[in-house]
C-alpha positions as CSV (number, residue, x, y, z in Angstrom):
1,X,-26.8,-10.2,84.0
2,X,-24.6,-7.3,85.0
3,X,-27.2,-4.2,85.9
4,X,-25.1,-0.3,85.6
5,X,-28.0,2.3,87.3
6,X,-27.8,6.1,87.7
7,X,-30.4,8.5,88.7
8,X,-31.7,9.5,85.6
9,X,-31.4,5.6,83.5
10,X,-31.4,2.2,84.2
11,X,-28.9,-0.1,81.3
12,X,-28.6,-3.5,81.1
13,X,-25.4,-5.5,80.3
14,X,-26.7,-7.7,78.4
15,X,-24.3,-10.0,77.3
16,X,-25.1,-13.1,79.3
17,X,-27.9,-14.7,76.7
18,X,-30.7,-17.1,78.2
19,X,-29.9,-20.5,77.2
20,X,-33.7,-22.0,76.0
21,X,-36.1,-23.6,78.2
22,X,-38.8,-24.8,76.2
23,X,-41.7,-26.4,78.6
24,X,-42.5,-30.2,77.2
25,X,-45.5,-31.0,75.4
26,X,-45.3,-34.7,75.8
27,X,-47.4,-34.7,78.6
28,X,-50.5,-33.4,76.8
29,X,-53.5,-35.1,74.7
30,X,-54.5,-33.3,71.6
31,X,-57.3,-35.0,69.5
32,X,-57.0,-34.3,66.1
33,X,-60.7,-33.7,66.0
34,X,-63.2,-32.5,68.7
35,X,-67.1,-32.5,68.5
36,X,-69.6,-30.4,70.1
37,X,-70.2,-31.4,74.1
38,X,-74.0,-31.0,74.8
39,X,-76.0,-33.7,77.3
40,X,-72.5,-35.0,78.8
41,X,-71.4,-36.5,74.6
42,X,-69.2,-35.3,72.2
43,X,-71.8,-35.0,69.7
44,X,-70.7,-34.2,66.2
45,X,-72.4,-31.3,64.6
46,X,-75.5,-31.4,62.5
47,X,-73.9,-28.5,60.7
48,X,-71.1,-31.2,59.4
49,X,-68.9,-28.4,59.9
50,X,-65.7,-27.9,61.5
51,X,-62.4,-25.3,61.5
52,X,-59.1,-24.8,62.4
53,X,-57.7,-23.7,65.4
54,X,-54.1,-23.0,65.3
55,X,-50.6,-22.5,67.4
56,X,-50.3,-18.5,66.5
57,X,-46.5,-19.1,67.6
58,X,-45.7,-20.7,64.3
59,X,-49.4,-21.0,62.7
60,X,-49.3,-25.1,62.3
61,X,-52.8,-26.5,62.9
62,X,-53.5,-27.8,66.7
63,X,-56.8,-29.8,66.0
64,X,-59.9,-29.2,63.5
65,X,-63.3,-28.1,66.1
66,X,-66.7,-28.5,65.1
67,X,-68.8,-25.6,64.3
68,X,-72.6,-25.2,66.0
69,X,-74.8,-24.6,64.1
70,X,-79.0,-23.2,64.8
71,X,-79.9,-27.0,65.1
72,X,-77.0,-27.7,67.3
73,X,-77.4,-24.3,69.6
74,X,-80.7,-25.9,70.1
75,X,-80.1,-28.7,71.3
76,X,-77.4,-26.9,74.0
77,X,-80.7,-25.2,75.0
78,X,-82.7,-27.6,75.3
79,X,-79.9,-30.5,77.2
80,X,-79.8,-27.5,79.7
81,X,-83.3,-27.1,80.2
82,X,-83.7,-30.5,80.8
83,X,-81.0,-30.6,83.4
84,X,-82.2,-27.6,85.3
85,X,-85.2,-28.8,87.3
86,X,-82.6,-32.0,88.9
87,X,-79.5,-29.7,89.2
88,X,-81.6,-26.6,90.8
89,X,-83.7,-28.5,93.6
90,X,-80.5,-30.9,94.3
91,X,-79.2,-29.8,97.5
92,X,-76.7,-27.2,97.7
93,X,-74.4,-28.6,99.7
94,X,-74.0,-31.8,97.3
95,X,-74.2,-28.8,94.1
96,X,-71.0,-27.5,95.8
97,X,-69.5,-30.9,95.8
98,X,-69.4,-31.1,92.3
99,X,-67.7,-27.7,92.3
100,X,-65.0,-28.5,94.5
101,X,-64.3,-32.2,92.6
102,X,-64.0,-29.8,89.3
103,X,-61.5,-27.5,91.3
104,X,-59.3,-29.8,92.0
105,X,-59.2,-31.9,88.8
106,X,-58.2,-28.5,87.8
107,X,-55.5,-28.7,89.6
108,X,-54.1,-31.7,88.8
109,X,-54.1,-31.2,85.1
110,X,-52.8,-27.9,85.6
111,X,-49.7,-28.5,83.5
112,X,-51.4,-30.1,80.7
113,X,-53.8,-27.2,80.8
114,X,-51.4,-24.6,81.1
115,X,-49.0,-25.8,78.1
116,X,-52.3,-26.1,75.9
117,X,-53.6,-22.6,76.9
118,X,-50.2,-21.0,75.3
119,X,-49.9,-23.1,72.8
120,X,-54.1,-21.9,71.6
121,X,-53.7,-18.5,72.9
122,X,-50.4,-17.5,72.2
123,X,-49.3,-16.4,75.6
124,X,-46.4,-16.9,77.5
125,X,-46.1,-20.6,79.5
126,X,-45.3,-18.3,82.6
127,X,-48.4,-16.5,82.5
128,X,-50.6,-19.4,82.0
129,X,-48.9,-21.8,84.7
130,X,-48.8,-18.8,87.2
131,X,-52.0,-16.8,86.6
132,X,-54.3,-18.2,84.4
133,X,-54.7,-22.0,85.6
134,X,-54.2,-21.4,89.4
135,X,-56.8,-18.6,89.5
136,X,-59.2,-20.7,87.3
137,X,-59.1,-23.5,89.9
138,X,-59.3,-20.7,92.7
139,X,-62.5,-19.5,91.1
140,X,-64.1,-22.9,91.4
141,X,-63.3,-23.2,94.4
142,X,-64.5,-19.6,96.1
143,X,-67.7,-20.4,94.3
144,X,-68.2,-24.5,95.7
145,X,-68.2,-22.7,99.1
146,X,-70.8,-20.2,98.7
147,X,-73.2,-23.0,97.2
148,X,-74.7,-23.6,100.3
149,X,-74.6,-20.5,102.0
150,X,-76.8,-18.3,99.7
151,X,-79.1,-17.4,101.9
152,X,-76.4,-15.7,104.1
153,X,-74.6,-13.9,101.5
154,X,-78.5,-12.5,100.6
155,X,-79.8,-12.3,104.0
156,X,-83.9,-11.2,104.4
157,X,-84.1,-12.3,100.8
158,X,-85.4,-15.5,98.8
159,X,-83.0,-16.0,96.0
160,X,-83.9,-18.4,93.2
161,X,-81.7,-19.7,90.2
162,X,-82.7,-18.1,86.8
163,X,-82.6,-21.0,84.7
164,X,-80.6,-21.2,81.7
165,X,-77.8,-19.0,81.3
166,X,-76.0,-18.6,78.0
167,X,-72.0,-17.7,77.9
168,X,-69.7,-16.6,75.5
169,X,-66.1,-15.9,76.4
170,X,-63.1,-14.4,74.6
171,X,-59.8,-15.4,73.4
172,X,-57.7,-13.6,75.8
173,X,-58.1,-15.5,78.7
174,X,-60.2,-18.9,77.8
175,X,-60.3,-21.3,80.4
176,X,-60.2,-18.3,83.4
177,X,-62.9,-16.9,81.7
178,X,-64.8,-20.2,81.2
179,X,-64.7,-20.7,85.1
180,X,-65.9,-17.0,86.1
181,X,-68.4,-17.7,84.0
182,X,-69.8,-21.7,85.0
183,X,-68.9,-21.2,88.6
184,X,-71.2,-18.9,89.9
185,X,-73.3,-20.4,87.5
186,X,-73.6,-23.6,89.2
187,X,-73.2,-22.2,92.4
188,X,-76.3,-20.9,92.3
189,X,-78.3,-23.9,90.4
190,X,-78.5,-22.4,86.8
191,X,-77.4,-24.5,83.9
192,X,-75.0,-23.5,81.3
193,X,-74.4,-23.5,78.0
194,X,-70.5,-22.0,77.0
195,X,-69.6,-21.1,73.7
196,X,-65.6,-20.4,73.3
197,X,-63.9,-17.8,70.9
198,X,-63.1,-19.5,67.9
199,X,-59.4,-18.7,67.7
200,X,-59.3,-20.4,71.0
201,X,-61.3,-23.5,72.2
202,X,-59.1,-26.0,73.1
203,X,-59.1,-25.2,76.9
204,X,-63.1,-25.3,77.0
205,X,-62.6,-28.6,75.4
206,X,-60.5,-29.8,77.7
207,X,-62.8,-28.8,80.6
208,X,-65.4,-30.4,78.9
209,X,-63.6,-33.5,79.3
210,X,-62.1,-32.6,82.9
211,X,-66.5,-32.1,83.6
212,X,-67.4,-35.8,82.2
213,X,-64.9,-37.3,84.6
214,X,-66.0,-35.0,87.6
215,X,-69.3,-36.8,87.1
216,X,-71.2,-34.0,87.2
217,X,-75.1,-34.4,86.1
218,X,-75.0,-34.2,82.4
219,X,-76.9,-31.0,80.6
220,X,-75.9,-29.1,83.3
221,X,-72.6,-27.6,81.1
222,X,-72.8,-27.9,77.5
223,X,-69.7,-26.3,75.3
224,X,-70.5,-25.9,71.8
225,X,-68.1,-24.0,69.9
226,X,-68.0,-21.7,66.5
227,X,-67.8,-18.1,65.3
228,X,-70.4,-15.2,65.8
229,X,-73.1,-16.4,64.0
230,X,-73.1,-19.5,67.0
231,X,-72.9,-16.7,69.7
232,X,-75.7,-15.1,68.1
233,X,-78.0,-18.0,67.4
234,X,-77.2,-18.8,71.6
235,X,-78.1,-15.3,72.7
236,X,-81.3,-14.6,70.5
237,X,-82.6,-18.2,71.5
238,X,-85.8,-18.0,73.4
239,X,-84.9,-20.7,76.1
240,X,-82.4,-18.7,77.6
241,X,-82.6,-16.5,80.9
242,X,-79.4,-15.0,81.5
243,X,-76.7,-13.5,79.0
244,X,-73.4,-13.1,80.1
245,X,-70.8,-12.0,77.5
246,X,-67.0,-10.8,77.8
247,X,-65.6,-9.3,74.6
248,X,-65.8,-6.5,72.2
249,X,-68.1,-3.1,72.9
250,X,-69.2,-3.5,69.5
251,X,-70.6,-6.8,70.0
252,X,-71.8,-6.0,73.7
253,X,-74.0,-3.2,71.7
254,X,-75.3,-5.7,69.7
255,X,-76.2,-8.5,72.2
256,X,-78.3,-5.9,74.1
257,X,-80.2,-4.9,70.9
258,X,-81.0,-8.1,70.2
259,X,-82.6,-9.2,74.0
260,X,-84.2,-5.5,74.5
261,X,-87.8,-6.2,75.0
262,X,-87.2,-9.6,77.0
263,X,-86.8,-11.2,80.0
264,X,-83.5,-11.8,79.6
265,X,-80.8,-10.6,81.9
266,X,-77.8,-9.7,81.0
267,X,-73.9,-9.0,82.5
268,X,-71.6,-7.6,79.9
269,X,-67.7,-7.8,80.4
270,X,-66.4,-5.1,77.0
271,X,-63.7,-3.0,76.0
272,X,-61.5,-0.9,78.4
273,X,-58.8,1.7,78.0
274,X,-57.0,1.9,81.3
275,X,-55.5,4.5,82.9
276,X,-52.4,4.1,85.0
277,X,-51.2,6.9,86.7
278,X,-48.0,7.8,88.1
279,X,-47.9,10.7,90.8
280,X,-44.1,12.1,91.3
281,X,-44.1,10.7,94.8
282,X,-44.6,7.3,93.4
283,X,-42.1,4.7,94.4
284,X,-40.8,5.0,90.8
285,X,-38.8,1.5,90.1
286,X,-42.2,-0.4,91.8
287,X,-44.2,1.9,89.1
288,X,-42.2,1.0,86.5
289,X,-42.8,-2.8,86.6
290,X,-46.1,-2.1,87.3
291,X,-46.3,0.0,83.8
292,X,-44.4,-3.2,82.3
293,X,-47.2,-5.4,83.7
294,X,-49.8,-3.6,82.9
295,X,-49.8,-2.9,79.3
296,X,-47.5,-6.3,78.3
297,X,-49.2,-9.1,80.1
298,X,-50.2,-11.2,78.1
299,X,-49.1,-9.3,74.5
300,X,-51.7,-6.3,76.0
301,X,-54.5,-8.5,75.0
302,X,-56.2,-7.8,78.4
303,X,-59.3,-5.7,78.4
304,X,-58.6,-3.9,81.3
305,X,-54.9,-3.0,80.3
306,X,-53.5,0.1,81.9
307,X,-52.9,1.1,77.8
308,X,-52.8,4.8,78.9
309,X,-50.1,6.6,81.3
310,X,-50.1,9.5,82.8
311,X,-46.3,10.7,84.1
312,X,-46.4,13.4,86.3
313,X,-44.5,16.3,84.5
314,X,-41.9,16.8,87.0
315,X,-40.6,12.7,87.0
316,X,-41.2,12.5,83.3
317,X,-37.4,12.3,81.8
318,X,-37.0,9.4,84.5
319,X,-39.9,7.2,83.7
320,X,-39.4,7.0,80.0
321,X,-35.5,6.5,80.3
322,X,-36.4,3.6,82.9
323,X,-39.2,2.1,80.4
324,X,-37.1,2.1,77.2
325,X,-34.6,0.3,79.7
326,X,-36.7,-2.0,81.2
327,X,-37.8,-3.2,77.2
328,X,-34.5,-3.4,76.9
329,X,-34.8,-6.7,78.6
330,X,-37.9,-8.3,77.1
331,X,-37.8,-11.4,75.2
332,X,-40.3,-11.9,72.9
333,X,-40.5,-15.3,71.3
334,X,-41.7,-18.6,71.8
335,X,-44.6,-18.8,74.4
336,X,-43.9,-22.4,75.3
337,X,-40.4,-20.9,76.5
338,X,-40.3,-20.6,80.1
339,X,-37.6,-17.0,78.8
340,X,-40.2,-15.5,77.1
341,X,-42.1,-12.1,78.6
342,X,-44.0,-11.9,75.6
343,X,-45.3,-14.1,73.7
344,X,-47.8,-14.4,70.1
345,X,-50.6,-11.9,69.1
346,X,-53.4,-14.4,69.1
347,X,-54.3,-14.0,65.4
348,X,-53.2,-13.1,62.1
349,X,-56.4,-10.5,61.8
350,X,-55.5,-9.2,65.5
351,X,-51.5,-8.5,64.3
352,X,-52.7,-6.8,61.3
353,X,-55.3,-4.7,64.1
354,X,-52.3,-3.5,66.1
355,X,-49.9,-2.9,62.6
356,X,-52.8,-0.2,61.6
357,X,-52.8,1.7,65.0
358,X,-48.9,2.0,64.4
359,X,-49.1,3.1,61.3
360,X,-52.1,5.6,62.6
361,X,-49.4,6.4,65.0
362,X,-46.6,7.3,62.8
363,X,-49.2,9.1,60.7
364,X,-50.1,11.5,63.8
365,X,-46.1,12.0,63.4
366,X,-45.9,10.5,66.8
367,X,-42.1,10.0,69.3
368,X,-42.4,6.1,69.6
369,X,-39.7,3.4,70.8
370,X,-39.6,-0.3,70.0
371,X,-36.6,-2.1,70.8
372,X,-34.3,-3.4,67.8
373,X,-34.0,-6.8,68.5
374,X,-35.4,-9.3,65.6
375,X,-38.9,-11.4,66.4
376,X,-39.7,-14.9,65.2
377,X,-40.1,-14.5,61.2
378,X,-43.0,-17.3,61.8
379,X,-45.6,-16.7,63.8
380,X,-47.9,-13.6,65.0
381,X,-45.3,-11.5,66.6
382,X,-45.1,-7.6,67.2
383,X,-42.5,-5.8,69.4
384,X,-43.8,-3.9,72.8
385,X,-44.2,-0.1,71.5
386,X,-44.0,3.3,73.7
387,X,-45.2,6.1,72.4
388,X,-44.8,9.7,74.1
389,X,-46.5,13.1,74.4
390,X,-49.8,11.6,72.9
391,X,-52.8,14.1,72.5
392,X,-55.6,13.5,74.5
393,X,-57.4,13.1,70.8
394,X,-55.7,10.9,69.8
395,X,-57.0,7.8,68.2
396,X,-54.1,5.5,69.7
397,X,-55.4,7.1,73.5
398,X,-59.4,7.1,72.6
399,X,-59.3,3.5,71.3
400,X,-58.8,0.2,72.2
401,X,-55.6,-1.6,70.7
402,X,-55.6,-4.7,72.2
403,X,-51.8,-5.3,72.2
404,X,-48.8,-3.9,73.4
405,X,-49.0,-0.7,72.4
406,X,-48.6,2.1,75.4
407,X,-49.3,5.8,75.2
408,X,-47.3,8.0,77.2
409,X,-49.0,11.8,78.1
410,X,-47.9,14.1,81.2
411,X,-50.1,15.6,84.2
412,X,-49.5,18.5,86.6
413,X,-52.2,18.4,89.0
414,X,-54.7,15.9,90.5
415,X,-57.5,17.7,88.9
416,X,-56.2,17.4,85.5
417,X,-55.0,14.1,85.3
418,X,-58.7,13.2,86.4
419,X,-60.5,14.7,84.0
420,X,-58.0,13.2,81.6
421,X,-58.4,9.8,82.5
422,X,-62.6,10.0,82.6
423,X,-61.9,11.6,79.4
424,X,-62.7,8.1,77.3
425,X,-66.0,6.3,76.6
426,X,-65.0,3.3,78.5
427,X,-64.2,3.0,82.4
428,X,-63.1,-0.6,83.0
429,X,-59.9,-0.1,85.3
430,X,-57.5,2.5,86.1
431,X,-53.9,2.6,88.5
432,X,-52.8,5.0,90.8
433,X,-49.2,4.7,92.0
434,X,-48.2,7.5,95.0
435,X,-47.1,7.0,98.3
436,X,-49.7,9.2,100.0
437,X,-53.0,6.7,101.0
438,X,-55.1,9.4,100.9
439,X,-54.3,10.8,97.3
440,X,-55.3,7.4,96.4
441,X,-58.7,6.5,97.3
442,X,-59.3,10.3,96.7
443,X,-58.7,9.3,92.9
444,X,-60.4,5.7,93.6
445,X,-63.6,7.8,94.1
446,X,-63.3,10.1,91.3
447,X,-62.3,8.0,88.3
448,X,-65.3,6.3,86.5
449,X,-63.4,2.8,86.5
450,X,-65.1,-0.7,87.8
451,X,-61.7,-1.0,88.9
452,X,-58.9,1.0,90.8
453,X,-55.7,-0.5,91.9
454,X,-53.3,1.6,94.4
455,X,-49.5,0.5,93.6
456,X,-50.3,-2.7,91.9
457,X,-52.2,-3.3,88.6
458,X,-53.4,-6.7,87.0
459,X,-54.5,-8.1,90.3
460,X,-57.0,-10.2,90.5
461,X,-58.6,-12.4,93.2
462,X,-62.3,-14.6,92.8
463,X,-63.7,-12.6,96.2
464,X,-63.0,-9.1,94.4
465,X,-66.0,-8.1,91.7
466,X,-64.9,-7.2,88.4
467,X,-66.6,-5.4,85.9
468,X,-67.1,-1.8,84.2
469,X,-68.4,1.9,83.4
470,X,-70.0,3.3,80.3
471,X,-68.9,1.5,77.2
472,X,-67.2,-1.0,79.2
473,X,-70.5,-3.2,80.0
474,X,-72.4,-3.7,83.0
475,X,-73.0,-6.2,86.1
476,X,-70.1,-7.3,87.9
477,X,-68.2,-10.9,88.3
478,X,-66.4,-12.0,91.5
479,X,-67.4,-12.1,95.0
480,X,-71.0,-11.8,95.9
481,X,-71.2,-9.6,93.3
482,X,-71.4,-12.7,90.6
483,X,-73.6,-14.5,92.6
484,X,-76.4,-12.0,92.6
485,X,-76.2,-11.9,88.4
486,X,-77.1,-15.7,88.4
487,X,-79.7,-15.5,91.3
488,X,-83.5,-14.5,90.8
């Protein structure tokens, strides 16, 4: 691909077309049908009930999935319970064992994970082969060392395991989120019952199997799956000790009403509306695929996207040439293609989401870009979208989208762009891109985000704690910070 460059725009030749490269899925095992896993079974549901989960790349149906129901959450509970006094008094080093066998079984069914995590989820092959799999296993791994050595990351402290810890994760990233969840978990001697988002449980599933051949004590991880009313009837149930929830701020709210006046403790992982930040010293190409990165991994459905940038007014003619550019060369299409930069919007109801906040967009009479190239006609599909000189009241920069949707505003002094970026009820993560240290951990200090990257952005690592500000949730995961949430 020939590349023509000046100082003001970046244009790609782009006549040189990628010939396909569709990754195989001959290598993986779908079961047309999969039950609830609770007690080390596939039981099927006393609810007799079960739905769809679908490929959102061309909406044919991957396998039907039972749906738990009051009597079924129960019996999660309750397989747990029974597990915990065994799996909690078992010695840690043997715990960690267990850990480290699930790890690498990880590992080597990384392939067949990774092909089914795009073809649930939507995302691109890359992402899930690269990222999402390899930092799953990492997880597991991290945390099967630490099983044994509590009482020196919590030195001059007894630390005991809560109990029974109840986890629902979201769609965006399922199995990574299912192992940030379990392994501190069981790191720490709790027991675990997972409940997967709807749209996407085939990965838990999987795991669920990958657990039964691990030969790990059975009732120590259950996996039912269903919709909210499952997630609800798991939080509110009386057996449980620990909460820990990644997903919406609207459902966060709701899980904390619900345990207010118990025992329970809770993390909560919610919404975020990033800021990324681009100082006119800024190494400006590095920026710009750090811009790319941030907002378009994985379609923007990432709750700690950098969905809000902030150009320094002097460099801003430069940035947004070199963005519209640099979309220039996205392909959006098939995830399963090993091409494709972006890939399906996980649902038909999340598509529609994004569709309304471009239409709020072009309401508020909005500049905006999209390149005008065609998408798949099948399928959830929605072209990456700029738009520029967004008020600070604006909807589009005051709430989360949850796809690839970027607003563009301009900054004059440190100061300002500060009390810009705070300016939002959430505080998940936030990017700072300047070539002067101390500008950024001055700005590391001062933004209300549970996470600040310096130069990078979407970087993630299992000794690094993760978590948020204000409406984007409390406790932390990662590092020692997501033993202590497990740990009386």
């Amino acid at each position: 691909m020939k590349q023509k460059q000046n100082s003001f725009s970046l244009k790609y030749d782009t006549e040189w077309e990628y010939a396909p490269a569709p990754e195989s899925t001959a290598h993986i095992e779908l079961k047309p049908k999969y039950d609830l896993f609770i007690g080390g079974k596939f039981l099927a549901p006393k609810s007799k009930k079960y739905f769809k989960t679908i490929n959102p790349a061309n909406e044919k149906v991957l396998a039907e999935v039972a749906e738990a129901g009051t009597e079924d959450v129960n019996d999660a509970v309750s397989a747990a319970r029974k597990a915990f006094p065994k799996w909690s008094s078992m010695p840690a080093k043997e715990r960690g064992k267990y850990l480290f066998r699930i790890a690498r079984l990880i590992q080597e069914r990384a392939r067949e994970f990774s092909v089914i995590e795009s073809m649930d989820g939507g995302k691109p092959i890359r992402e899930s082969r690269d990222i999402d799999i390899p930092l799953a296993a990492a997880h597991f791994f991290y945390y099967a060392g630490w099983a044994d050595k509590l009482e020196y990351a919590f030195p001059n402290r007894k630390v005991e395991p809560l109990g029974v810890a109840a986890q629902i994760i979201p769609w965006n990233f399922p199995l990574l989120m299912a192992a940030w969840k379990i392994a501190p978990a069981l790191a720490c001697g709790n027991c675990v019952v997972l409940k997967p988002a709807e749209t996407t449980p085939l990965t838990a599933l999987k795991l669920a199997e990958l657990i039964q051949e691990s030969g790990l004590p059975v009732g120590v991880v259950n996996i039912i799956t269903g919709d909210g009313k499952t997630g609800a009837a798991l939080v509110e149930h009386p057996d449980v000790d620990k909460i820990a929830f990644t997903g919406s701020t609207e459902v966060g709210k709701l899980i904390q009403k619900s345990i207010a006046g118990t025992n329970k403790k809770a993390t909560l992982e919610l919404g975020g509306k990033g800021a990324n930040i681009i100082f006119e010293d800024a190494p400006i190409d590095q920026a710009v695929e750090g811009i790319i990165n941030g907002i378009f991994f994985n379609q923007g459905h990432v709750c700690c996207a950098g969905s809000r940038l902030f150009v320094q007014e002097s460099i801003k003619t430069v940035v947004e040439q070199k963005l519209k550019a640099r979309l220039e060369t996205l392909i959006v299409g098939d995830p399963l293609d090993k091409n494709t930069d972006i890939g399906a919007i996980n649902s038909k109801q999340q598509l529609e989401t994004i569709k309304n906040y471009l239409k709020i967009g072009k309401e508020e009479g909005l500049e905006s870009f999209q390149v005008k190239s065609s998408i798949p006609k099948k399928g959830f599909f929605c072209q990456p979208t700029l738009f520029f000189d967004v008020a600070q009241s604006s909807r589009l920069v005051q709430e989360e989208i949850f796809g690839p949707v970027l607003t563009i505003q301009t900054f004059r002094t440190v100061d300002e762009v500060i009390e810009k970026a705070n300016n939002t009820p959430y505080g998940l993560s936030a990017g700072v891109w300047t070539d002067k240290g101390s500008k950024a951990f001055n700005l590391s200090s001062r933004l209300k985000a549970g996470v600040v990257w310096a130069n990078t952005f979407n970087k993630f690592d299992p000794t690094s704690p993760f978590g948020g500000y204000k409406e984007s949730g409390f406790g932390r995961e990662g590092g020692l910070h997501g033993l202590e949430a497990y740990l009386k």
